[in-house]
C-alpha positions in Angstrom: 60.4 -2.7 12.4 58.5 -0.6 10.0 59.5 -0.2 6.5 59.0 2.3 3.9 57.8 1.1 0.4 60.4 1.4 -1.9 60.5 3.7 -5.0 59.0 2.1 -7.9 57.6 -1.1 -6.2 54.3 -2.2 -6.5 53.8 -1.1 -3.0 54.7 2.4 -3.3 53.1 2.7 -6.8 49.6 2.0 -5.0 50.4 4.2 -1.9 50.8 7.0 -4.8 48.3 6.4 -6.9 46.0 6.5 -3.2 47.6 9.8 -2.3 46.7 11.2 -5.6 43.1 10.2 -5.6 43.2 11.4 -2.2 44.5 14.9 -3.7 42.3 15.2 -6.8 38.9 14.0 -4.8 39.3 14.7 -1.3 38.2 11.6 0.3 40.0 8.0 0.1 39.3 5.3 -2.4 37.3 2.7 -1.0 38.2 -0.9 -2.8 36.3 -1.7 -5.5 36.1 -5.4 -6.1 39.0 -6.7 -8.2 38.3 -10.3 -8.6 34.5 -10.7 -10.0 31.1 -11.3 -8.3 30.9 -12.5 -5.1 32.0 -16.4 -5.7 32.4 -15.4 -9.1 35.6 -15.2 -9.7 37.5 -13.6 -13.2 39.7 -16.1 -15.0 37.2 -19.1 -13.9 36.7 -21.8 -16.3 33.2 -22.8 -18.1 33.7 -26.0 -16.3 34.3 -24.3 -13.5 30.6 -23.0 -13.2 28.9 -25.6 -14.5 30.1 -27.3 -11.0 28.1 -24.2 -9.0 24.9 -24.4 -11.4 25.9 -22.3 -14.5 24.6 -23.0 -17.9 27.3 -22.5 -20.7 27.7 -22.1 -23.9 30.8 -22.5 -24.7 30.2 -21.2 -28.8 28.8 -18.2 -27.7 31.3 -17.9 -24.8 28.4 -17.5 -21.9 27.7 -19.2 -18.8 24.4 -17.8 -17.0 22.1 -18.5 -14.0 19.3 -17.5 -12.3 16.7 -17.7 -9.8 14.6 -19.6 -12.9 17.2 -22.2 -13.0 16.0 -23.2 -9.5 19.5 -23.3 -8.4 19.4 -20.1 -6.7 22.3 -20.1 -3.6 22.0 -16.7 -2.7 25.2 -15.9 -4.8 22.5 -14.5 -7.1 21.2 -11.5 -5.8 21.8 -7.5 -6.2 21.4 -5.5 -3.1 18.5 -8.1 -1.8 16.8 -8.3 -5.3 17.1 -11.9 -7.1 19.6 -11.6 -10.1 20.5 -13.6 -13.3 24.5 -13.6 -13.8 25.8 -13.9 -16.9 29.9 -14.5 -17.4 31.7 -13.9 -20.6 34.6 -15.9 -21.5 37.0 -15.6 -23.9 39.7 -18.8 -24.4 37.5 -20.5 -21.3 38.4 -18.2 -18.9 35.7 -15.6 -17.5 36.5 -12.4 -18.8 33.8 -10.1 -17.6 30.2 -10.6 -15.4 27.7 -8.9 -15.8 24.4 -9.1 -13.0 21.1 -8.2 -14.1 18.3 -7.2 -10.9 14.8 -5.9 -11.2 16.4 -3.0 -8.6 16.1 0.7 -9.5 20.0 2.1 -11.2 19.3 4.8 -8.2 19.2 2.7 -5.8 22.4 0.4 -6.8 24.1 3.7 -7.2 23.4 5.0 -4.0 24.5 2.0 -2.2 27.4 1.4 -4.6 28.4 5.5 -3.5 28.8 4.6 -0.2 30.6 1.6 -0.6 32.9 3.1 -3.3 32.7 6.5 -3.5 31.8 8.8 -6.1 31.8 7.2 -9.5 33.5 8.3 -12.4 31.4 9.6 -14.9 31.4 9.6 -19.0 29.0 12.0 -20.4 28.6 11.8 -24.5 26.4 14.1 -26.8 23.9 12.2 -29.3 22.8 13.7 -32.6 20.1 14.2 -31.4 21.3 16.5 -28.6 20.8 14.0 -25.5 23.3 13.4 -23.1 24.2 9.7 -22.4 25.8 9.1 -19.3 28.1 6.3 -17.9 28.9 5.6 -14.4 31.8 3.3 -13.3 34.4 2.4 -10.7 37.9 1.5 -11.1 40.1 -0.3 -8.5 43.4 -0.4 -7.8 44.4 -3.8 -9.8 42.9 -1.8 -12.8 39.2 -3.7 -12.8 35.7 -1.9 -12.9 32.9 -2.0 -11.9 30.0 -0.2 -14.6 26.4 0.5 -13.6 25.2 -0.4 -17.5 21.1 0.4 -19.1 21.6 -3.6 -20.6 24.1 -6.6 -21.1 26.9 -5.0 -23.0 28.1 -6.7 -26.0 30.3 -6.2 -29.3 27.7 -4.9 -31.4 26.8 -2.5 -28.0 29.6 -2.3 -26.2 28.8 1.0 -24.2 24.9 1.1 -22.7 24.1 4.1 -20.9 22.1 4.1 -17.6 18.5 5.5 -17.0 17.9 6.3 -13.2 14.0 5.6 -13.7 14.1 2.5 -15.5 13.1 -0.5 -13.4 15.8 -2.8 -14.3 19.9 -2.5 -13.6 22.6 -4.4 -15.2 26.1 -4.0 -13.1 29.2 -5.0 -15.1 32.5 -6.1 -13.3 35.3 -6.2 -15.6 39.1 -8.0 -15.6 41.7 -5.7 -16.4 41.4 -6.1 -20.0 37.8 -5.9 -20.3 38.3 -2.5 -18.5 40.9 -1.6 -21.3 38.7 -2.5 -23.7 35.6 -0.6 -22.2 37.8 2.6 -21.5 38.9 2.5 -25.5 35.1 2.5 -26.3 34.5 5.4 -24.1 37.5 7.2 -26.2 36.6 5.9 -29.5 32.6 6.7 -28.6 33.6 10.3 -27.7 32.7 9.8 -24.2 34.4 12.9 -21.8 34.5 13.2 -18.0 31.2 14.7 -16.7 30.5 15.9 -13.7 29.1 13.6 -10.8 26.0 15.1 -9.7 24.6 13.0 -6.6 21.2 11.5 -7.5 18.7 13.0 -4.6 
C-alpha cells in the first residue's frame, strides 16, 4: 500500500525542500554526507578516537591524526591523497572535522561536483578590491560540507579557497557548526555568487 507523506511531517518537508531545489537548479540534490568523515562520526567523544588512533587535546578541544602518526587505516585519505584529520569538539562531543590533503582545491571540487552537484557559492569584496570566494554543500539534515584555503578557527572562521594552491582543507560541519559558519558568511558580507565550473 503506498502512502503519501503527510503535510508538515518530516517526510513531506524533505520531499519539498527536494522539489524546490529541483525547481530553482534543475537537477536533483545528490546527498551530501550528514554524519562526518568516513568513520568519523559528529557527536563522537575524545575518548572515542583515541580508541581509532586520534591524539587529543582535550584543552584545546582537538583530536588529530595522520599518516605521521604511523596509524594510518586508510580512513585518512582525500580522493587517494594521504590526509591529517583534525575534529573539533565542544563539551566532548565532535562538533566539526576538518581533512587536510596535499590534493589540488580543483581537483576536490571537481570530484565533489559530481558527487554533489554544483556548490553553493559566497563571493565577498576585500578592500583591497579582490574577490574571496567560498564553496560549500548543504544536506538535507542541515550539515555542510566547505572546500576551505586552511583549518578554520575562531580567530578565522571563514578561509577562502585558491584553485592553484597545492594544499586543500575540506570542512564537514554538524548542524550547528553550519549555523555558525552561515552567520559568518552574513556577518562577513559574504553574498551568493555565481558558480562558474572550474575548466
Amino acid at each position: 500500500m503506498n502512502s503519501k507523506p503527510v503535510r508538515g511531517s518530516r517526510a513531506w518537508r524533505k520531499a519539498a525542500a527536494l522539489l524546490t531545489a529541483f525547481a530553482l537548479t534543475g537537477c536533483f540534490i545528490r546527498e551530501v554526507p550528514s554524519d562526518g568523515f568516513k568513520a568519523i562520526k559528529f557527536g563522537s567523544t575524545s575518548k572515542q578516537l583515541e580508541a581509532v588512533g586520534f591524539q587529543c587535546f582535550v584543552e584545546q578541544r582537538i583530536c588529530t591524526r595522520s599518516k605521521h602518526d604511523g596509524l594510518n587505516t586508510g580512513e585518512d585519505t582525500l580522493l587517494h591523497h594521504f590526509a591529517t584529520v583534525t575534529a573539533t569538539l565542544v563539551d566532548d562531543k565532535v562538533r566539526s572535522i576538518v581533512v587536510r590533503a596535499y590534493a589540488r582545491p580543483s581537483d576536490v571540487l571537481e570530484i565533489f561536483e559530481r558527487k554533489y552537484g554544483p556548490p553553493v557559492v559566497a563571493v565577498a569584496h576585500t578592500p583591497a578590491g579582490l574577490e574571496a570566494t567560498l564553496l560549500y554543500w548543504l544536506s538535507t539534515a542541515n550539515t555542510a560540507v566547505v572546500i576551505v584555503g586552511g583549518p578554520v578557527s575562531s580567530a578565522y572562521p571563514l578561509r577562502p579557497v585558491s584553485m592553484s594552491q597545492p594544499e586543500v582543507c575540506v570542512e564537514y560541519l554538524d548542524a550547528t557548526a553550519t549555523t555558525e559558519f552561515l552567520a559568518n558568511l552574513r556577518a562577513a558580507r559574504f553574498e551568493p555568487g555565481t558558480y562558474r565550473k572550474i575548466l
